[in-house]
PATORTI-420750 format. One record per residue: residue number from 1; residue in three letters; chain; x, y, z of N, C-alpha, C in turn. Coordinates in pm, 1 decimal, decimal comma. Example, Ala and Ser with C-alpha at 12.3 -4.5 7.8 and 13.67 -1.06 7.14 Angstrom:
BEGIN
1	ALA	A	1319,0	-569,0	780,0	1230,0	-450,0	780,0	1320,0	-330,0	780,0
2	SER	A	1285,0	-225,0	708,0	1367,0	-106,0	714,0	1290,0	3,0	787,0
This chain:
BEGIN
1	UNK	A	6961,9	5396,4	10318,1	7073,9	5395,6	10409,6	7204,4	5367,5	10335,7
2	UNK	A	7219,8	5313,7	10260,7	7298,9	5221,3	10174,8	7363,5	5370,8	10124,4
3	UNK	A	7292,9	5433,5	10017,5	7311,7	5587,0	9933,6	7375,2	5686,1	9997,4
4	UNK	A	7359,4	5685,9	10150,7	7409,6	5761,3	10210,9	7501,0	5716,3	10299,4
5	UNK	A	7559,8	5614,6	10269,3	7700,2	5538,4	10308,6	7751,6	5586,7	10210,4
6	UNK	A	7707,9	5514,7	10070,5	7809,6	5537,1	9949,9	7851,6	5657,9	9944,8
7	UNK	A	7737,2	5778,3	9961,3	7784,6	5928,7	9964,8	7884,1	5976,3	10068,5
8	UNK	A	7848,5	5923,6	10188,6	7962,5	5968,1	10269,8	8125,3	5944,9	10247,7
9	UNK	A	8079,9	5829,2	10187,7	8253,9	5719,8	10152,5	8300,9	5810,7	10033,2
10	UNK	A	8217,3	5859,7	9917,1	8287,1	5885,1	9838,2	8340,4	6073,5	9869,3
11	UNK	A	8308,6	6114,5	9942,7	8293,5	6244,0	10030,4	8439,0	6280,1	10102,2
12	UNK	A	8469,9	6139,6	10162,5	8561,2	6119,6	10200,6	8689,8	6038,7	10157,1
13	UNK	A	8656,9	6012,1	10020,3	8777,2	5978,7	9888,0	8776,1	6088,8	9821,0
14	UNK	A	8714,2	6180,4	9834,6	8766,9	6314,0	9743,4	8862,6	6444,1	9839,0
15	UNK	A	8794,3	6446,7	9936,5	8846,6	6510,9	10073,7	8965,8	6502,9	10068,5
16	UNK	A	9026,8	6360,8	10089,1	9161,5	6279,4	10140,4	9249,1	6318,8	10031,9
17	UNK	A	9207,5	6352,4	9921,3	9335,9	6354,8	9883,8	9365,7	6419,3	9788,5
18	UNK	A	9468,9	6501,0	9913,4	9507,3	6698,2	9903,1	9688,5	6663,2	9871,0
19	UNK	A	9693,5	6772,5	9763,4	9844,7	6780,0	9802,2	9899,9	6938,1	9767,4
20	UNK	A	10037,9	6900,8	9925,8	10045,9	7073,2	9904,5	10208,7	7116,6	9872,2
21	UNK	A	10205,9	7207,4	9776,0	10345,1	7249,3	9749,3	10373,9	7420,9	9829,6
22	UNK	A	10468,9	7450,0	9894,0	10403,6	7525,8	9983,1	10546,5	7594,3	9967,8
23	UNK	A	10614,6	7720,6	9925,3	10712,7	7818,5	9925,1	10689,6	7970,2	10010,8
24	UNK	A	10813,6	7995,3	10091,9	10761,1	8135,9	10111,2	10913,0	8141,0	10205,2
25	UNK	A	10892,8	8319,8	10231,7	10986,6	8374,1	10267,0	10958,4	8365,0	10429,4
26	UNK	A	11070,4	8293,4	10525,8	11023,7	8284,9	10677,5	11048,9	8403,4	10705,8
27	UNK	A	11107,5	8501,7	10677,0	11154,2	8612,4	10729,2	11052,3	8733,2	10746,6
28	UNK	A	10960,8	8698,3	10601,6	10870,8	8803,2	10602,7	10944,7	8949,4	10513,4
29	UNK	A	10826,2	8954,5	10458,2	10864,2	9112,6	10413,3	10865,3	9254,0	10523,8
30	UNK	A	10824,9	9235,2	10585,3	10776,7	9324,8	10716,3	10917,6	9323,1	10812,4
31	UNK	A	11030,1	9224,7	10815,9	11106,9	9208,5	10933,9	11224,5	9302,7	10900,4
32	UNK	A	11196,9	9457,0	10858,3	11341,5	9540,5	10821,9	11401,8	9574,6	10922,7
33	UNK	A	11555,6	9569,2	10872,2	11653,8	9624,1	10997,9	11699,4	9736,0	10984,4
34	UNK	A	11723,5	9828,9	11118,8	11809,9	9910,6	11048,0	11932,8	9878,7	11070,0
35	UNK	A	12017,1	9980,7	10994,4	12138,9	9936,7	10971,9	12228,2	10069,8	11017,2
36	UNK	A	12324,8	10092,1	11084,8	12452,7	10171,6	11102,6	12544,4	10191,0	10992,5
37	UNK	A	12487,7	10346,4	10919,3	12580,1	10353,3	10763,4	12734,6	10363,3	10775,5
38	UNK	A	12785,7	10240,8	10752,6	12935,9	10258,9	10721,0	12989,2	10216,7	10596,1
39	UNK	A	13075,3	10257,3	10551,9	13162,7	10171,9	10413,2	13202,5	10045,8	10441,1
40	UNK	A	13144,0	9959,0	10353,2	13224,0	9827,1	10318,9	13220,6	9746,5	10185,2
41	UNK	A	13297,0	9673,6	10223,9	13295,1	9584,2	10078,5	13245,4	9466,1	10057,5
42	UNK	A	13188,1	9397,6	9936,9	13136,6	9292,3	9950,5	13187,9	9143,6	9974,1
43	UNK	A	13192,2	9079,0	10017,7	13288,2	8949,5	10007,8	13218,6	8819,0	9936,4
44	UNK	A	13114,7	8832,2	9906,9	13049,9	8723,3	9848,4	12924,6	8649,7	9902,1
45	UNK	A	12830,7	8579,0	9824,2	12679,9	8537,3	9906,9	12735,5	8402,7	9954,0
46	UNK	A	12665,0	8419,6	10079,8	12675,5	8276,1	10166,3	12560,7	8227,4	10134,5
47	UNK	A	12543,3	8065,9	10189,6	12430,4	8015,5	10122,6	12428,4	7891,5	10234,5
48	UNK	A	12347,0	7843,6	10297,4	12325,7	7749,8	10447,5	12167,3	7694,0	10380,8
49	UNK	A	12165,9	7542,5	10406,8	12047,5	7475,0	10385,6	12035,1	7386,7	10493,1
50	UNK	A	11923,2	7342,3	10512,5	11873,6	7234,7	10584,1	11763,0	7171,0	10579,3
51	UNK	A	11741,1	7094,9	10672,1	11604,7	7031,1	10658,3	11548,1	6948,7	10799,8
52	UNK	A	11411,1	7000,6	10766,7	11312,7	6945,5	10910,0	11231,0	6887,6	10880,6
53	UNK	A	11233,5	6770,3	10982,8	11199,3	6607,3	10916,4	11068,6	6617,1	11058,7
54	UNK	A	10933,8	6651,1	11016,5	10818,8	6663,3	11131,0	10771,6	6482,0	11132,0
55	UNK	A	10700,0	6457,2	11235,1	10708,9	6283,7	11188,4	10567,9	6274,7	11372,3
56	UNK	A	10485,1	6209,0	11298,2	10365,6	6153,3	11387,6	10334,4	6007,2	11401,1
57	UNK	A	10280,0	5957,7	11493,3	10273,1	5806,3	11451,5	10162,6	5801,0	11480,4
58	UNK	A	10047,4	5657,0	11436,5	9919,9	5671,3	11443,2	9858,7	5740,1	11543,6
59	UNK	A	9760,7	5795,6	11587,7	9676,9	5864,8	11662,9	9767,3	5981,8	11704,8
60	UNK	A	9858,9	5978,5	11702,8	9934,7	6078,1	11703,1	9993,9	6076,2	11886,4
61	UNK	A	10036,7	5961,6	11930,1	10077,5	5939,4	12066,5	10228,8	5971,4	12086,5
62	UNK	A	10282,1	5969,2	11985,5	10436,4	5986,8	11932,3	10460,5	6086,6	11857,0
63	UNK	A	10546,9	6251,6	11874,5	10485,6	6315,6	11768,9	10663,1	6354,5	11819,1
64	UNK	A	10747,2	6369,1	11694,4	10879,0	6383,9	11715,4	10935,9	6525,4	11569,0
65	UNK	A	11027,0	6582,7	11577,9	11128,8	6661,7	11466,1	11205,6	6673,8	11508,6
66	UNK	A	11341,7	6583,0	11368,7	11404,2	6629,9	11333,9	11480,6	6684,6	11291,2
67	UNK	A	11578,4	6767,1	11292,5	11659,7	6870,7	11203,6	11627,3	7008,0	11284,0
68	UNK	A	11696,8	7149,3	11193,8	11690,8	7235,8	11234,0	11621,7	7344,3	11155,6
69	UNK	A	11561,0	7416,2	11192,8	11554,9	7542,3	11160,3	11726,5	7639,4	11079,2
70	UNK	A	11692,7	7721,8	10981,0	11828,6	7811,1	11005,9	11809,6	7966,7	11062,7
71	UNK	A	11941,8	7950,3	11147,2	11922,8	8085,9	11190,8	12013,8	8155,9	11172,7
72	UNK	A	11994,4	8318,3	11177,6	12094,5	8444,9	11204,7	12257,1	8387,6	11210,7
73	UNK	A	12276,9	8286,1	11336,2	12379,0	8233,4	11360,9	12481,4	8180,3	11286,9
74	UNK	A	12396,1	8057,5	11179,3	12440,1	7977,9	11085,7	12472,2	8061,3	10956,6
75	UNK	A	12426,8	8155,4	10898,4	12460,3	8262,0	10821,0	12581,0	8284,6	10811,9
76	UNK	A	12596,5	8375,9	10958,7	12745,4	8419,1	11049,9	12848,2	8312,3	11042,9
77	UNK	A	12806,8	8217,9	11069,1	12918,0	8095,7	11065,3	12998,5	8086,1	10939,8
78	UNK	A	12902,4	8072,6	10842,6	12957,9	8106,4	10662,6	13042,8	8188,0	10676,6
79	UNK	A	12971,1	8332,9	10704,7	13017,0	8434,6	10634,1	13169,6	8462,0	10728,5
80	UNK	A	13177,1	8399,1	10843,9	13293,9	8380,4	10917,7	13458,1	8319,6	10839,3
81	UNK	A	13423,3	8240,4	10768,0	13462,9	8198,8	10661,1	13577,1	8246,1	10527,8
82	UNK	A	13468,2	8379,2	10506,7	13560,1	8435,0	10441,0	13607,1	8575,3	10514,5
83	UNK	A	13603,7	8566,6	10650,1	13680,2	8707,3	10717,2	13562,1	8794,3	10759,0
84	UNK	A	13448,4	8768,0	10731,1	13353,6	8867,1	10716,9	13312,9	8930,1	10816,2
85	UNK	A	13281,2	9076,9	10851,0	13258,7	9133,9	10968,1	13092,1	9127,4	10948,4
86	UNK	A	13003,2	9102,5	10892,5	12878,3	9125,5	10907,3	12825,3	9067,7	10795,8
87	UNK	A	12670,9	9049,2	10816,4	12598,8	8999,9	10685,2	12458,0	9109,8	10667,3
88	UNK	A	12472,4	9101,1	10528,9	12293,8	9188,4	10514,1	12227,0	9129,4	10398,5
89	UNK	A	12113,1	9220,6	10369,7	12021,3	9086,5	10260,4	12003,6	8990,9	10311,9
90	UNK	A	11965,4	8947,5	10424,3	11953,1	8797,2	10480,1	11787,6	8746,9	10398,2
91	UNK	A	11811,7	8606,7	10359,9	11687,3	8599,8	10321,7	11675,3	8446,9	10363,3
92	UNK	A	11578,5	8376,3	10425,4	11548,0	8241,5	10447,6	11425,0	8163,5	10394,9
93	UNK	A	11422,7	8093,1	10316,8	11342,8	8023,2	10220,3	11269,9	7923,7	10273,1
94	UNK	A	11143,2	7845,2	10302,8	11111,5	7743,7	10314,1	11031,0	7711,9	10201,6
95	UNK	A	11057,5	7524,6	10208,3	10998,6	7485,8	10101,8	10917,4	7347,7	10123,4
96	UNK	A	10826,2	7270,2	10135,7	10759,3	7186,3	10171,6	10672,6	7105,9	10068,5
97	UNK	A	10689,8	6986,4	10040,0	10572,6	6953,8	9922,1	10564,9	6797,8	10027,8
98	UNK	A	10433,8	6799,0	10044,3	10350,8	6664,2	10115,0	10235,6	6639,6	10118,5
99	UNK	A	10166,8	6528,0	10118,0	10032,7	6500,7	10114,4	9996,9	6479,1	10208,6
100	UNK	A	9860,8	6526,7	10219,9	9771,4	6584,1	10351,5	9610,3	6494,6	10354,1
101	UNK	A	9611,4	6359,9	10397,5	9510,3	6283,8	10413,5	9389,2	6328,9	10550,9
102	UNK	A	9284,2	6240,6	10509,6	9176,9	6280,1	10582,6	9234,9	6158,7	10688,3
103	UNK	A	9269,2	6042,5	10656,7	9287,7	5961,7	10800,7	9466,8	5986,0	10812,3
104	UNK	A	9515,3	6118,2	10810,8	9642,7	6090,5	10819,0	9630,2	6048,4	10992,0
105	UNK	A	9579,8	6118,4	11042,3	9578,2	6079,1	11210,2	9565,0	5907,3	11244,4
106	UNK	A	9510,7	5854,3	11166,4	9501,9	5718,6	11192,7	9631,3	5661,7	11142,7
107	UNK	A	9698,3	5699,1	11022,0	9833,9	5621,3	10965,2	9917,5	5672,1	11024,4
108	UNK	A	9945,9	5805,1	11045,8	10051,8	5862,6	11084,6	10083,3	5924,8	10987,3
109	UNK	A	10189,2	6046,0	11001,4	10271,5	6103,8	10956,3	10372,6	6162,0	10935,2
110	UNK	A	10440,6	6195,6	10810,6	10556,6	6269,7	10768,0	10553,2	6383,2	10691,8
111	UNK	A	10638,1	6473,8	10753,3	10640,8	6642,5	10637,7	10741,4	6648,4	10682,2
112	UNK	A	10835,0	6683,7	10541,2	10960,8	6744,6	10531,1	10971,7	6881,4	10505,3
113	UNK	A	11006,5	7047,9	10533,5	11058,1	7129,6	10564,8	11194,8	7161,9	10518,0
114	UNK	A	11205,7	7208,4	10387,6	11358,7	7241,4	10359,4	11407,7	7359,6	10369,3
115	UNK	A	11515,2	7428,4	10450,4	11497,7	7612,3	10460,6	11646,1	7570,8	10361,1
116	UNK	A	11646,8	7745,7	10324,5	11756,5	7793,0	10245,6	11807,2	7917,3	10269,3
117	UNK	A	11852,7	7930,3	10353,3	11943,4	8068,5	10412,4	12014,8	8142,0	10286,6
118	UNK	A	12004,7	8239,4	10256,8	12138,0	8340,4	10175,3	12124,2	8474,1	10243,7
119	UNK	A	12279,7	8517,1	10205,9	12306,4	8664,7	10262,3	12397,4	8697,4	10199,7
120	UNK	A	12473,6	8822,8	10178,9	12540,2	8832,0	10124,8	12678,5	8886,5	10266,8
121	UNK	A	12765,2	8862,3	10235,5	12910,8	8856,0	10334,5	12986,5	9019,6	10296,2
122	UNK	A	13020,9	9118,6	10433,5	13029,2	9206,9	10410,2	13176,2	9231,7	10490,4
123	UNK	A	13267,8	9307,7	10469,9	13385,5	9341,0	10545,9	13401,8	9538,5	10563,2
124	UNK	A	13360,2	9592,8	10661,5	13370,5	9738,8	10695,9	13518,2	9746,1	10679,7
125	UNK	A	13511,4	9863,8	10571,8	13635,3	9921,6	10509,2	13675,7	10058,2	10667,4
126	UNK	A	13603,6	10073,6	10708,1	13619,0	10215,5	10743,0	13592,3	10197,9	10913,7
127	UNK	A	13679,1	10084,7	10981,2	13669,2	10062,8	11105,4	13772,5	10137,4	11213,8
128	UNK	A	13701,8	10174,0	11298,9	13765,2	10266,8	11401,4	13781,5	10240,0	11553,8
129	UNK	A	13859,1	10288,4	11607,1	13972,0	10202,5	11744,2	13872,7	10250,8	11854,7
130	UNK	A	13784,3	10167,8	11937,0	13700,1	10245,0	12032,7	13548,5	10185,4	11994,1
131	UNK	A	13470,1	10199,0	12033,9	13337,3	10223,0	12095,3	13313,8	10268,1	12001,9
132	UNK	A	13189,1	10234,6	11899,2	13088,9	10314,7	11806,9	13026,1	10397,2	11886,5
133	UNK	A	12980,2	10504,5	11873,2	12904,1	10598,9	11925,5	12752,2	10551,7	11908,8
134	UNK	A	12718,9	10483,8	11769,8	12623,3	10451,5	11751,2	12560,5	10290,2	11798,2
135	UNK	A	12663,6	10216,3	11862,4	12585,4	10103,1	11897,1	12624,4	10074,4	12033,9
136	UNK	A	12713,3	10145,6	12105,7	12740,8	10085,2	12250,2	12735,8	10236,3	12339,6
137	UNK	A	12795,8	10192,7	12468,2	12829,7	10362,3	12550,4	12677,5	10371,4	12592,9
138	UNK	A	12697,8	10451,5	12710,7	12556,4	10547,7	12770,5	12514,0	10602,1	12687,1
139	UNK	A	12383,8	10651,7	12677,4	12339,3	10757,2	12674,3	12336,1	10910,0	12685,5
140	UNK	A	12387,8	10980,5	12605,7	12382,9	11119,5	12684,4	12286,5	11179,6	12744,9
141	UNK	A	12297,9	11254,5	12866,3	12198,8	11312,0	12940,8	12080,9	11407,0	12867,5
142	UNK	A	12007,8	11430,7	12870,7	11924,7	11508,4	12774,9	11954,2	11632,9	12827,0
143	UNK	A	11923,5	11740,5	12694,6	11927,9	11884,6	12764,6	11831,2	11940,4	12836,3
144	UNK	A	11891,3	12067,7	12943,4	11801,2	12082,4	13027,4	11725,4	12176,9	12940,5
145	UNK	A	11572,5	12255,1	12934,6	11510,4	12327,3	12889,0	11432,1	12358,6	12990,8
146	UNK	A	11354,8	12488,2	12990,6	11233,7	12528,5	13062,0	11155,9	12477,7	13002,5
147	UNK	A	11089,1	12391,5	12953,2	10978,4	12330,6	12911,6	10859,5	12280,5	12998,8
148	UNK	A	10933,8	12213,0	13111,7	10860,4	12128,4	13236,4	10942,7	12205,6	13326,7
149	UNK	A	10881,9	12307,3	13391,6	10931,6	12347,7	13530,6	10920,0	12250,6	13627,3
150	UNK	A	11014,3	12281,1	13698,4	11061,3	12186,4	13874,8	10901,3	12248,1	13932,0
151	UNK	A	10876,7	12116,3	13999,8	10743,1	12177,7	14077,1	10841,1	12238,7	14208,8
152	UNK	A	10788,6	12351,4	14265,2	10841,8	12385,1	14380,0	10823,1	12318,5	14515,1
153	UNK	A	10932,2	12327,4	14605,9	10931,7	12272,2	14701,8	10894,6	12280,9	14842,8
């Protein structure tokens, strides 16, 4: 009985103790935009950081964050900055290094979350008085064709 205490105990001193360094792109490679081809010029990379402070307390009855996420918004805010009509290349970074116990649920816990926003700041050289055709306005009506005849009446 004894042997298979000791085994369990030491089972669970090797388990416990994990640690994780953890990088990656939140955005994803997969999230492409398209874009409306116009001329512009570059104005320079913006750059927005933060940090999210996750936080548990024993058994986990108390479970609180925080800080923020960065978003689309906060980018814009920068790039507002230097005049900028738009941003592209957006890229958002997270970065995390914390240790990950087998009784973290019993002590409680903390993970910190650091993002890193960049984009680069853009100003359209080639802006015009009115309504883009390509991003606002109705729809034009489609053309008529004989393709699908009118059922008769």
């Amino acid at each position: 009985m004894k042997k298979l205490f000791f085994m369990i105990l030491v089972a669970f001193a090797l388990v416990s103790c994990t640690t994780t360094n953890y990088t990656a792109n939140v955005a994803g490679v997969s999230d492409n935009v398209t874009l409306v081809v116009k001329d512009f010029i570059t104005l320079g990379i913006v750059t927005v950081q933060s940090t999210e402070i996750h936080h548990s307390s024993p058994f986990g009855f108390v479970k609180n964050v925080r800080g923020a996420k960065i978003i689309y918004a906060d980018l814009m805010q920068e790039a507002a900055k230097l005049e900028a009509d738009d941003i592209i290349n957006v890229r958002i970074d997270m970065n995390s290094d914390y240790r990950r116990g087998a009784f973290d649920w019993l002590t409680g816990w903390v993970r910190t979350f650091n993002y890193t926003g960049t984009a680069l700041a853009i100003k359209y050289t080639d802006v015009h008085a009115g309504v883009d055709p390509h991003l606002g306005g109705l729809p034009k009506e489609p053309e008529k064709t004989k393709a699908i005849p009118k059922k008769p009446k």
